[in-house]
C-alpha positions as CSV (number, residue, x, y, z in Angstrom):
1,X,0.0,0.0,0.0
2,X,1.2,3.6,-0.9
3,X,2.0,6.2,1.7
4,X,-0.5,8.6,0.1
5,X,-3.7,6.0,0.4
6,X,-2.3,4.8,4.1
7,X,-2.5,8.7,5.2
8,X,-6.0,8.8,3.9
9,X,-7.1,5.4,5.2
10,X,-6.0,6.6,8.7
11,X,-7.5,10.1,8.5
12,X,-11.0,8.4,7.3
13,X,-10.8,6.3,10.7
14,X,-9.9,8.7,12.7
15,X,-12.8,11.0,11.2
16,X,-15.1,8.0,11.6
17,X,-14.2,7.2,15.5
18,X,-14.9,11.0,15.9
19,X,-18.2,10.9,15.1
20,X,-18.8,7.5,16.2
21,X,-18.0,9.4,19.8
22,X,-19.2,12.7,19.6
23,X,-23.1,12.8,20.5
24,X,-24.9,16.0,20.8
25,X,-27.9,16.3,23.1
26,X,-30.8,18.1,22.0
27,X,-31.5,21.4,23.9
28,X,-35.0,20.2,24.6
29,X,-33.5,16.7,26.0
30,X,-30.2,18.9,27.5
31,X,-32.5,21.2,29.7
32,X,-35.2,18.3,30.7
33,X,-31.8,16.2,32.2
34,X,-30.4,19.2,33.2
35,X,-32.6,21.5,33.9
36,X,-30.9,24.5,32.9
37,X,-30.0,25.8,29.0
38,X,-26.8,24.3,27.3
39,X,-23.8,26.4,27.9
40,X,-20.0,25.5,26.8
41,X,-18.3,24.2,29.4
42,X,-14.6,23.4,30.1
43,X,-13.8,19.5,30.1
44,X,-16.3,15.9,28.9
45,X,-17.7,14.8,32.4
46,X,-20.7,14.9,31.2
47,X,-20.1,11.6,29.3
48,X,-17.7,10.2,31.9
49,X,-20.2,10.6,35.0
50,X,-23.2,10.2,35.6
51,X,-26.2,13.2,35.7
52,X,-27.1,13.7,39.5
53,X,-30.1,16.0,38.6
54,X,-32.6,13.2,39.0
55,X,-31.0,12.6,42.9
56,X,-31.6,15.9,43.7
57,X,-34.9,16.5,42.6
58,X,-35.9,12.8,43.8
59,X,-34.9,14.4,47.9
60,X,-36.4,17.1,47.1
61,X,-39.5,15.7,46.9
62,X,-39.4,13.1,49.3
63,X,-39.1,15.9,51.6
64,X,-41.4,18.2,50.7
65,X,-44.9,15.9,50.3
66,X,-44.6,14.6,53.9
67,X,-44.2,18.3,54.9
68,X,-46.7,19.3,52.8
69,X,-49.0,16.5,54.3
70,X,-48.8,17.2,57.4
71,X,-49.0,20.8,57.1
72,X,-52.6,20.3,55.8
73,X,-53.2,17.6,58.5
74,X,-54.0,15.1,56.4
75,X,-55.1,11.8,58.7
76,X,-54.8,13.2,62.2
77,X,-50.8,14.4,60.8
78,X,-49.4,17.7,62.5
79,X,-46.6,19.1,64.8
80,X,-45.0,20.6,61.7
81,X,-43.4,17.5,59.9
82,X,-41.4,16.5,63.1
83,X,-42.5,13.0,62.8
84,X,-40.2,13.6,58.9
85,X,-37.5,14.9,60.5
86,X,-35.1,12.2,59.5
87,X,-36.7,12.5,55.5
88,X,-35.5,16.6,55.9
89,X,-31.7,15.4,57.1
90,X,-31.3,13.1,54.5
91,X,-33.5,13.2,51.3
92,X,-33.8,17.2,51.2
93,X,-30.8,17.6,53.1
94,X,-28.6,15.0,52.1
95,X,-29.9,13.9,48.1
96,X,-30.0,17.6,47.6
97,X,-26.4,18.6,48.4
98,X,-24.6,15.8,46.9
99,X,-27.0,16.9,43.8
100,X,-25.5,20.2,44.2
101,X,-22.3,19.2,43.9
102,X,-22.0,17.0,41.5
103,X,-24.0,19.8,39.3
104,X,-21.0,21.9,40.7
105,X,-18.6,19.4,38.9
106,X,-20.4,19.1,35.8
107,X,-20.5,23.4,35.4
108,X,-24.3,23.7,35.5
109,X,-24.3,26.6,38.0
110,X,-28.3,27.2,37.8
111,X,-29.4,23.6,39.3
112,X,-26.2,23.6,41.7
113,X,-27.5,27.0,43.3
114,X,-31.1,25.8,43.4
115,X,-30.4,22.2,45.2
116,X,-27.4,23.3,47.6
117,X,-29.8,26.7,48.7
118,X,-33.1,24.5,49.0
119,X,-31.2,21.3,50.4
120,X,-29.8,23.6,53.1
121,X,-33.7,25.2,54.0
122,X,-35.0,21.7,54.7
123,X,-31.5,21.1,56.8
124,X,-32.1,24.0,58.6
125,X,-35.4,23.3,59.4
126,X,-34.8,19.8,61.0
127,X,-32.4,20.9,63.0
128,X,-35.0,23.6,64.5
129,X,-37.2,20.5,65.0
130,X,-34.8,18.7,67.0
131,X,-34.2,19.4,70.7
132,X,-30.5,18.9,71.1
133,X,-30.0,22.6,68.2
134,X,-32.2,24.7,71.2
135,X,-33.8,26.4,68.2
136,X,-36.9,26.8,70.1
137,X,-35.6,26.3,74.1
138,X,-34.2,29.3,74.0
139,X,-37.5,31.1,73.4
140,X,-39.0,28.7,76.3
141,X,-40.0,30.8,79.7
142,X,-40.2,27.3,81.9
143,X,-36.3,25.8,81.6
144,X,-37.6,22.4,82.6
145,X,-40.4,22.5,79.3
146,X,-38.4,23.6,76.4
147,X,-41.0,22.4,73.9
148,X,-43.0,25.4,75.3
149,X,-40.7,27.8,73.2
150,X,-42.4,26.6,70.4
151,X,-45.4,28.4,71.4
152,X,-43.6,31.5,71.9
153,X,-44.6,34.5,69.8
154,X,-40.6,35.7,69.7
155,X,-39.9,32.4,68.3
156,X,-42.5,32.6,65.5
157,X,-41.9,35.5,64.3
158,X,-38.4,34.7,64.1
159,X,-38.6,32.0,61.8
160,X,-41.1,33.2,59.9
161,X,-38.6,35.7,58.5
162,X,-36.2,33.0,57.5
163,X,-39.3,31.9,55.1
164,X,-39.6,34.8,54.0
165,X,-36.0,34.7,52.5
166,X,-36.8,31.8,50.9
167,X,-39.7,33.1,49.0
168,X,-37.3,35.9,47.9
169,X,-34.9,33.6,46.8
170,X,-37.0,31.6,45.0
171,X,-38.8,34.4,43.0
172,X,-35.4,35.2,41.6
173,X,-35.2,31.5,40.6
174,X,-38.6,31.2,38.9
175,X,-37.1,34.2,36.5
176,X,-34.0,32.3,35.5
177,X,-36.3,29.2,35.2
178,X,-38.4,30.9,32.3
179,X,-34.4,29.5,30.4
180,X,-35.1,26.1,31.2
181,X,-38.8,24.6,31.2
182,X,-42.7,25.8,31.5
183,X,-43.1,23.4,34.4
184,X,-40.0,23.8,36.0
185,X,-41.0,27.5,36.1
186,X,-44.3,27.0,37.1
187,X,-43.2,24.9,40.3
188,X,-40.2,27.7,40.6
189,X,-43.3,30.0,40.8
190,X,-45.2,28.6,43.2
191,X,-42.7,28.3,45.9
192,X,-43.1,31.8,46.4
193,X,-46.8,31.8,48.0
194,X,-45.7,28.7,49.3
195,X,-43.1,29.9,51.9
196,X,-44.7,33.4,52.1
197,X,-47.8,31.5,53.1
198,X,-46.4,29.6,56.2
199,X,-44.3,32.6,57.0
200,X,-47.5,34.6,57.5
201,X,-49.1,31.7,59.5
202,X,-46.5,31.9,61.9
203,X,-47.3,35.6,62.5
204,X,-50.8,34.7,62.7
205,X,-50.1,32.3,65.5
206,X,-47.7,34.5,67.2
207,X,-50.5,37.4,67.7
208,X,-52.8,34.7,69.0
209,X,-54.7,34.3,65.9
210,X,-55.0,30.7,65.9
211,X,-58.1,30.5,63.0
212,X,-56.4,32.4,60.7
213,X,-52.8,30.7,61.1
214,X,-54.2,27.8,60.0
215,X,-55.6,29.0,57.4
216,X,-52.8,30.0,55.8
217,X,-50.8,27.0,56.9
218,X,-52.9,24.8,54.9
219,X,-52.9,27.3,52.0
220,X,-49.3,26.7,52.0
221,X,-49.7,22.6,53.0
222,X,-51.6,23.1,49.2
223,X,-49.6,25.2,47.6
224,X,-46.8,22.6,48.8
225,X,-48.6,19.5,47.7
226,X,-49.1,20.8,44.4
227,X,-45.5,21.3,43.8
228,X,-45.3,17.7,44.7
229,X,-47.7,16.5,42.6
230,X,-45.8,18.6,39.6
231,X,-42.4,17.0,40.8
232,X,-43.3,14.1,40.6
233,X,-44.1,14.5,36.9
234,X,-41.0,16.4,36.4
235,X,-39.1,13.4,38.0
236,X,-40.3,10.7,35.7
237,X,-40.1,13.1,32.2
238,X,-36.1,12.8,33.2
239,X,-35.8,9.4,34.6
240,X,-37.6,8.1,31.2
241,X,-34.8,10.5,29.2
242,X,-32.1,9.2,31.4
243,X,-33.5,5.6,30.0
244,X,-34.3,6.7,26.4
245,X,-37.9,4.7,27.4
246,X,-40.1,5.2,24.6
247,X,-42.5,7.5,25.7
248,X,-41.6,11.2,26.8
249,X,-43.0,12.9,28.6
250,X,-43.2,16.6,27.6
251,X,-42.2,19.7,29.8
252,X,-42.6,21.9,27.5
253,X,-38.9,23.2,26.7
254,X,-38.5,27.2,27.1
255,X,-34.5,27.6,26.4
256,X,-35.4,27.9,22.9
257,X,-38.2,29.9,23.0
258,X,-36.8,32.6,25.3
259,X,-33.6,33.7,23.9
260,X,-30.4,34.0,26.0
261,X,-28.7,37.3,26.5
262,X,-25.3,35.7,24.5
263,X,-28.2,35.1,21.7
264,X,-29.7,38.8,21.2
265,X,-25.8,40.1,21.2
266,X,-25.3,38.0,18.5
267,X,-28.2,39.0,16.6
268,X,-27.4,42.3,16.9
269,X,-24.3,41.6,15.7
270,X,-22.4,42.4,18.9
271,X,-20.9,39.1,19.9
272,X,-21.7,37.1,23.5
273,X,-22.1,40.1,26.4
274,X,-18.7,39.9,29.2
């Protein structure tokens, strides 16, 4: 064999082993894995590990519908979710931090955010919950009955403002999810009356208004259950991509419809903004 047709028999291999291994996801399917818009990242560990989205989202929910449950008092349920306590430390808690980081490690800075701040609300609220933290017996006026601090209108009103940073933290996420997907949005959306909701019912309860604290609380126990019921969804639409199963579900992909800012520069003609 000449040199010539040896040099072109190994380029055409090479070229064929190339795009043998190259495989380019879909935005649609990229966001519903992912859910954030595809970005240029640094490095292939997206084919070399697997996507911890689906963990994340999976402790997220585990979490959230027995809170939401017993927030709404479903079956004689109550106290708050204490009886959950362990699901807050390790589904939300735990599921949603490793998540986080292996979103950190993979570059998608959007989900990582979401499941590290979210993972760490539903750690912080089971360690209120538990006795040994003193969340609540410091607010208690009997030293001998620390669970009576959780009656205590100082206490109530205290937490309540840490919801309330949640639901600001969360409208700014249910902006930067109109990139991503309608129902991911939606749910984003909703978390915002959710935790203002149980924010305001401990206020109620703190000034002694006991009717319309609950109320509210099972406003937000709704509110709360309907994200569930939306997760849930959203779960199985990306475990049945993660499987390439036959039927999709839809979510109703918005990265292409609602242009980036890198997008409009370029159709102006400006390049990608710094």
């Amino acid at each position: 064999m000449m040199a010539g047709e040896k040099d072109i028999q190994t380029d055409g291999l090479a070229r064929l082993e190339t795009a043998q291994s190259v495989v380019t996801i879909p935005p649609d399917i990229f966001e519903k894995l992912y859910l954030q818009p595809q970005m240029a990242v640094k490095g292939d560990l997206r084919k070399t590990f697997a996507n911890p989205t689906p963990v994340a989202v999976a402790g997220f929910l585990l979490a959230l519908t027995p809170l939401s449950t017993n927030l709404l008092g479903w079956r004689g349920s109550g106290g708050f979710g204490a009886a959950s306590v362990g699901s807050y430390f390790f589904c939300g808690g735990m599921l949603m931090t490793l998540g986080g980081v292996g979103e950190y490690f993979l570059g998608n800075t959007f989900p990582m955010v979401v499941f590290l701040t979210l993972g760490t609300f539903f750690l912080t609220f089971a360690a209120t919950l538990v006795p040994d933290y003193g969340a609540y017996a410091a607010y208690a006026t009997d030293p001998t009955k620390p669970a009576s601090g959780l009656q205590s209108p100082a206490f109530l009103s205290s937490f309540a403002f840490f919801l309330i940073g949640f639901a600001i933290l969360c409208f700014i996420f249910c902006i930067a999810a109109a990139r991503t997907n309608a129902l991911y949005m939606v749910l984003m959306i909703l978390l915002v009356p959710t935790f203002s909701c149980v924010a305001a019912s401990f206020w109620q309860y703190a000034e002694g208004n006991m009717a319309a604290g609950l109320k509210l609380q099972h406003a937000g126990g709704g509110l709360g259950f309907a994200i569930s019921l939306g997760g849930w969804y959203l779960f199985a639409a990306m475990i049945f991509a993660s499987v390439d199963f036959p039927v999709q579900l839809p979510l109703f992909d918005l990265s292409t419809i609602v242009p980036g800012a890198s997008d409009l520069g370029r159709r102006r003609g400006k390049g990608s903004p710094v």
